[in-house]
C-alpha positions in Angstrom: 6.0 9.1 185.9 5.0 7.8 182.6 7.9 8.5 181.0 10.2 7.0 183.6 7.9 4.0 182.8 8.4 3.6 179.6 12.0 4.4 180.2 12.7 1.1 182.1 10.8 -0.8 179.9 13.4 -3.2 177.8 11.8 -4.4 174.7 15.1 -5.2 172.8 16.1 -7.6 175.9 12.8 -8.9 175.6 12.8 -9.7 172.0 16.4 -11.3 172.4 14.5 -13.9 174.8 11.4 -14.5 172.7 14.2 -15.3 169.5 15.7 -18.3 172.4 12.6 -19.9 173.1 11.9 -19.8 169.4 14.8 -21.3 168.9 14.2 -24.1 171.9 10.8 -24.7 169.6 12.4 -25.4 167.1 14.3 -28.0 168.5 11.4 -29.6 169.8 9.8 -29.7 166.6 12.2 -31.8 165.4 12.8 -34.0 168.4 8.9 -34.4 168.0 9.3 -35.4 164.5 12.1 -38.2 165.2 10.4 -39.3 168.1 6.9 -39.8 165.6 9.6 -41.7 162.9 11.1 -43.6 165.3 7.9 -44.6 167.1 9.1 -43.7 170.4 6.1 -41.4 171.0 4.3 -43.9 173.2 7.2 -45.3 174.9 6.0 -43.3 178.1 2.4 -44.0 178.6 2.3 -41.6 181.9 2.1 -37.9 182.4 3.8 -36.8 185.1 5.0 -33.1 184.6 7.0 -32.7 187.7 8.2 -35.8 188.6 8.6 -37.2 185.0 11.2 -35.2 184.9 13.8 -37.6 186.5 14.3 -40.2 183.8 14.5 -44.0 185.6 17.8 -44.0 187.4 17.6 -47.8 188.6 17.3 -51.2 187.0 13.9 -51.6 189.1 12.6 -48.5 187.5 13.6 -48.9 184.2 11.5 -52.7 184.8 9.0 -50.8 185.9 8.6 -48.5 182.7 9.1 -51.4 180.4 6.1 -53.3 181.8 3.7 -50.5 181.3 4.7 -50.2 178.0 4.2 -53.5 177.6 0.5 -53.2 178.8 0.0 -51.5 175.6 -1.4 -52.6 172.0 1.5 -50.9 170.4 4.1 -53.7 172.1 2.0 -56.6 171.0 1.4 -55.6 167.6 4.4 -53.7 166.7 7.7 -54.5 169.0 6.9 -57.7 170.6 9.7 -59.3 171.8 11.7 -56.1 172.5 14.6 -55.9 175.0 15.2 -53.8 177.5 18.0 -52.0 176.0 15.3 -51.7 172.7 12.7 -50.0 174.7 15.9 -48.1 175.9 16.3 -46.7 172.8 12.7 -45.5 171.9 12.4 -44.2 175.6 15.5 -41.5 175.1 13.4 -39.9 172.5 10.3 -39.1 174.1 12.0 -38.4 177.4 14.2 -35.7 175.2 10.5 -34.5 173.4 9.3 -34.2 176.7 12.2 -32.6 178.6 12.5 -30.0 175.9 9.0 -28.8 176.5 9.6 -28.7 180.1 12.8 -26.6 179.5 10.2 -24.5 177.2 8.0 -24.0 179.8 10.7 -22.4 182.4 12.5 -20.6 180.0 9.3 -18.7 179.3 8.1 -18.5 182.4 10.6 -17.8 184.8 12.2 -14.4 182.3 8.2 -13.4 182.1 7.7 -13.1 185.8 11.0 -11.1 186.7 10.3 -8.9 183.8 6.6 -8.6 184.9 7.9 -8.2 188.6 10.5 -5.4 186.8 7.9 -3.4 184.9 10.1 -3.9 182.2 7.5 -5.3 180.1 6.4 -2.6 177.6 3.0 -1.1 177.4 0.2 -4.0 175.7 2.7 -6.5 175.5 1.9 -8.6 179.0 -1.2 -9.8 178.1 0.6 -11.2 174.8 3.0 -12.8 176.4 0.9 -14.1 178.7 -0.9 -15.4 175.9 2.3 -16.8 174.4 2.9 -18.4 177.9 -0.8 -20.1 177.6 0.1 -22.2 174.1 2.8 -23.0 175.5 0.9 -24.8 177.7 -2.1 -25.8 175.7 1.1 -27.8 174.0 2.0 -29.6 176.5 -1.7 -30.5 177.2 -2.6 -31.4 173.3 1.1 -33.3 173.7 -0.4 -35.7 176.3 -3.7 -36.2 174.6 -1.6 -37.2 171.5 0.1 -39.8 173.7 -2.8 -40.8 175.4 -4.8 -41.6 171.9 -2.2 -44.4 171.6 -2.0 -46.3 174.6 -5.4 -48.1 174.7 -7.5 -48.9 171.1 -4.2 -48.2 168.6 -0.8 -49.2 167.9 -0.3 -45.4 167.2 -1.2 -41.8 168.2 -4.2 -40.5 166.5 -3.5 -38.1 163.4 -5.8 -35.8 164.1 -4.0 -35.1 167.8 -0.6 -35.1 165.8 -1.8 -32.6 163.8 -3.4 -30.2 166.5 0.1 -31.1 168.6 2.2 -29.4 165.8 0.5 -26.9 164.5 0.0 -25.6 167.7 3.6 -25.6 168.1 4.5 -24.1 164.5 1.4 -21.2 165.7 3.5 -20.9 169.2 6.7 -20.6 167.0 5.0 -17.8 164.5 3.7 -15.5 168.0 7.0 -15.7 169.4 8.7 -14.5 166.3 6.0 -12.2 165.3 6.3 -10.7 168.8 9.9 -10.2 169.0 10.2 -8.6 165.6 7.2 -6.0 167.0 9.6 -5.2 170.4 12.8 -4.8 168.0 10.6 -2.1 165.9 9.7 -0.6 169.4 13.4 -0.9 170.9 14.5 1.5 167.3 10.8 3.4 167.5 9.8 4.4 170.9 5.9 5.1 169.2 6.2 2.1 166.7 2.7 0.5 166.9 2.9 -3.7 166.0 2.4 -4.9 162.8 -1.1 -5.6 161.6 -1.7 -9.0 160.1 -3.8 -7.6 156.9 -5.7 -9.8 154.2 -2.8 -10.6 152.3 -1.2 -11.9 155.2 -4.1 -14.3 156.6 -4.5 -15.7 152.7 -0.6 -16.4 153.0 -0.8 -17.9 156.5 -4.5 -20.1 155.6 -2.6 -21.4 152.2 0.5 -22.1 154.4 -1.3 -23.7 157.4 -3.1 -26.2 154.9 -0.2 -27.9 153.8 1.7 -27.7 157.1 -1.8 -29.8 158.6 -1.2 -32.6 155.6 2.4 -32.5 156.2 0.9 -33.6 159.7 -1.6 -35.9 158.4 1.3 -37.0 156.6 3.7 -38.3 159.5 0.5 -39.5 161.4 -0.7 -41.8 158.8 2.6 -42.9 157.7 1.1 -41.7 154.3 4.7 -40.9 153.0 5.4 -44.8 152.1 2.4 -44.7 149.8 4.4 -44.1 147.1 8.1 -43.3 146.7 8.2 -42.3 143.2 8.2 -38.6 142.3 6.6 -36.8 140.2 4.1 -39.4 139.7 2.8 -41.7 142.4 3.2 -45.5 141.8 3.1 -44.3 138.6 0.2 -42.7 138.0 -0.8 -38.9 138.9 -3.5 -40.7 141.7 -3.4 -43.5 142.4 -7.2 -44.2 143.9 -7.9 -43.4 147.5 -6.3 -46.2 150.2 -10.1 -48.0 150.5 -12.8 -47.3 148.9 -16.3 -46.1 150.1 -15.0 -43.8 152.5 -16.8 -40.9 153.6 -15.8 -37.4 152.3 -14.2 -36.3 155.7 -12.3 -39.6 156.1 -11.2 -39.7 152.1 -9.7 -35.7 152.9 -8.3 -35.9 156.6 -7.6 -40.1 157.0 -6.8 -41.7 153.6 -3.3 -42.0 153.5 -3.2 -41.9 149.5 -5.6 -38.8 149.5 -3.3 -37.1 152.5 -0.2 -37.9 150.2 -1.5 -36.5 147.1 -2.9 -33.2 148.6 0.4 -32.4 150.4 2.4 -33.3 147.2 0.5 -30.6 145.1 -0.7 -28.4 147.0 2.5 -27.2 147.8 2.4 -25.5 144.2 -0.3 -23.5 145.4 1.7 -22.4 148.6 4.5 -21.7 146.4 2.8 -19.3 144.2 1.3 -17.6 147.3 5.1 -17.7 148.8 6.3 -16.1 145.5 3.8 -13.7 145.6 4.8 -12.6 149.4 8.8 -12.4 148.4 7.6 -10.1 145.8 5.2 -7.8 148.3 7.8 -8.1 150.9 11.2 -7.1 149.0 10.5 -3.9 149.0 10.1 -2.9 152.5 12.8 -6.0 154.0 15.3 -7.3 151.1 16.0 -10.4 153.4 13.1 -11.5 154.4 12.5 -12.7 150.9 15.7 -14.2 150.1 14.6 -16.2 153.9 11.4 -17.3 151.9 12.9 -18.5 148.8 15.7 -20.3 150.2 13.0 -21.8 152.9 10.5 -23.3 150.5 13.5 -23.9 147.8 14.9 -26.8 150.0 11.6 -28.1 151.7 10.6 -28.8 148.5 13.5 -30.5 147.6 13.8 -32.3 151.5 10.2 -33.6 150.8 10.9 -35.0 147.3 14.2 -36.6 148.7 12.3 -37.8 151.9 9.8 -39.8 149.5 12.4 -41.0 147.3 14.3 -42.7 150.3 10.9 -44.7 151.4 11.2 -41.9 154.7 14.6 -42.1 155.7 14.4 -40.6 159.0 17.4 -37.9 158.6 15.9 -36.6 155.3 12.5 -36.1 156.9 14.0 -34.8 160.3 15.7 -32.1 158.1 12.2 -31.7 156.6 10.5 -30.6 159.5 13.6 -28.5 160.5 13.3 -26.4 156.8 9.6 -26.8 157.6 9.6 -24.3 161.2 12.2 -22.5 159.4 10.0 -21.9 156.7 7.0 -20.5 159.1 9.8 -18.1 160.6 10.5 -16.7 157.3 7.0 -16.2 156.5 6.3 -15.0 159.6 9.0 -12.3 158.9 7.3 -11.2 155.3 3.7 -11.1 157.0 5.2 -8.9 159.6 6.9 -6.6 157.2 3.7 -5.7 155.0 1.8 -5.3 158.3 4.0 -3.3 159.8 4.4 -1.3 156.7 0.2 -1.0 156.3 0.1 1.4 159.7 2.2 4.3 157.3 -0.4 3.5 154.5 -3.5 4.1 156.4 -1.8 7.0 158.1 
């Protein structure tokens, strides 16, 4: 009985499917980041997951969504004056941000539940996907608290929201991949235990995480217009904090001369650590470090460019493309030494 069990299990489909939605994430990371660039992220000011799903199809309606984004302080201070066909514009971006997590949410769920129905889900992976299913829609529910930050005391969504918004996505991104590489090892090992994340690992993914959150802090304080020179900044190493007297807390996570500088250099110390992974990593996976260098290689040079251009919104869309690419990639070296510390201990 067991064995006809694990029989009609199907971890390799399963993996193929987790590798889609990734995919589908990363598209909606960088819909999310156009949408922040383009300010279009409060063009909606409802949330409405089942019916919001049918854009306006009428001129009434489309009146009807213009006024209430009218109602809020970002029109007054920021796009007073704009026309229809304007608001148009900034609407097809958050409708697209939105519709993508939507098509996020089925695409998970409905494969989960026939495979759950099926038995086809392997032994201690259900309540991981389940998991997986549960960010998915903690997303969606930080993604509305973003918006909703906006539409009453700002002209913009609060950073700190922005920030929980897409690092939960970019963790989302790193389960689904770190899940789907464990089912592939299962689909070629029929006793192949998942990957352990070990100590190397979490310093990686801690070092990583903190400039990914000012990369965040970044986009939600506009903090890459501070300075458009590189390496120096207005030509200085630091220019001085944005205003003065601010509290420690407010000087580290809402300065947007302090955010800039930190996510400028600390990316030296995440490249060290990255160089340091490559090098643990090459010999269990020879690709997974060539994925790494080539990752941080042109993020590095995307965010220089991106500066450089006073935040031209192509260069910093590609940005946060290299950037989910770059969590894949380490994702796939963590895996490898923690998949590779089960033979140790044994």
């Amino acid at each position: 009985m067991a064995a006809a069990m694990i029989a009609n299990t199907r971890p390799r489909t399963i993996a193929a499917w987790l590798y889609i939605v990734a995919a589908l994430i990363v598209a909606i990371v960088v819909v999310g980041g156009v949408t922040r660039l383009t300010e279009s992220g409060l063009s909606i000011t409802e949330w409405k997951p089942l019916i919001g799903a049918v854009p306006p199809l009428t001129e009434a309606q489309w009146q009807a969504e213009f006024a209430n984004y009218r109602r809020i302080p970002q029109y007054e201070a920021i796009n007073h004056g704009m026309t229809l066909a304007g608001f148009k514009a900034i609407f097809f971006w958050e409708y697209l941000h939105r519709f993508l997590g939507r098509i996020i949410g089925l695409a998970f769920l409905i494969p989960f539940v026939w495979f759950a129905a099926r038995r086809q889900i392997p032994r201690g992976y259900f309540w991981r996907l389940f998991a997986l299913f549960a960010l998915i829609c903690l997303q969606g529910t930080f993604g509305w608290l973003m918006v909703r930050s906006g539409l009453t005391h700002r002209t913009e969504v609060a950073p700190g929201w922005l920030a929980t918004h897409l690092l939960t996505a970019l963790f989302t991104l790193a389960g689904m991949v770190w899940t789907a590489l464990d089912l592939r090892r299962l689909a070629r090992e029929s006793g192949a235990r998942p990957a352990r994340l070990t100590g190397f690992g979490l310093a990686a993914t801690a070092i990583l995480t903190v400039q990914l959150l000012y990369g965040a802090l970044m986009a939600g304080l506009r903090a890459g217009r501070v300075a458009n020179d590189w390496p120096l900044m207005n030509g200085s190493i630091f220019p001085g904090p944005s205003q003065s007297g601010e509290s420690l807390g407010k000087l580290l996570f809402d300065d947007p001369a302090t955010v800039h500088f930190i996510h400028r250099w600390w990316v030296w110390v995440a490249v060290v650590m990255l160089v340091l992974l490559a090098r643990k990593v090459k010999p269990l996976d020879r690709r997974a470090p060539v994925a790494i260098h080539i990752a941080f290689g042109t993020q590095i040079l995307l965010g220089i460019a991106t500066v450089m251009s006073d935040v031209n919104v192509t260069l910093a869309g590609l940005h946060q493309l290299v950037g989910a690419l770059l969590v894949i990639a380490v994702t796939w070296g963590i895996h490898a030494i923690g998949q590779q510390s089960h033979y140790r201990v044994s």
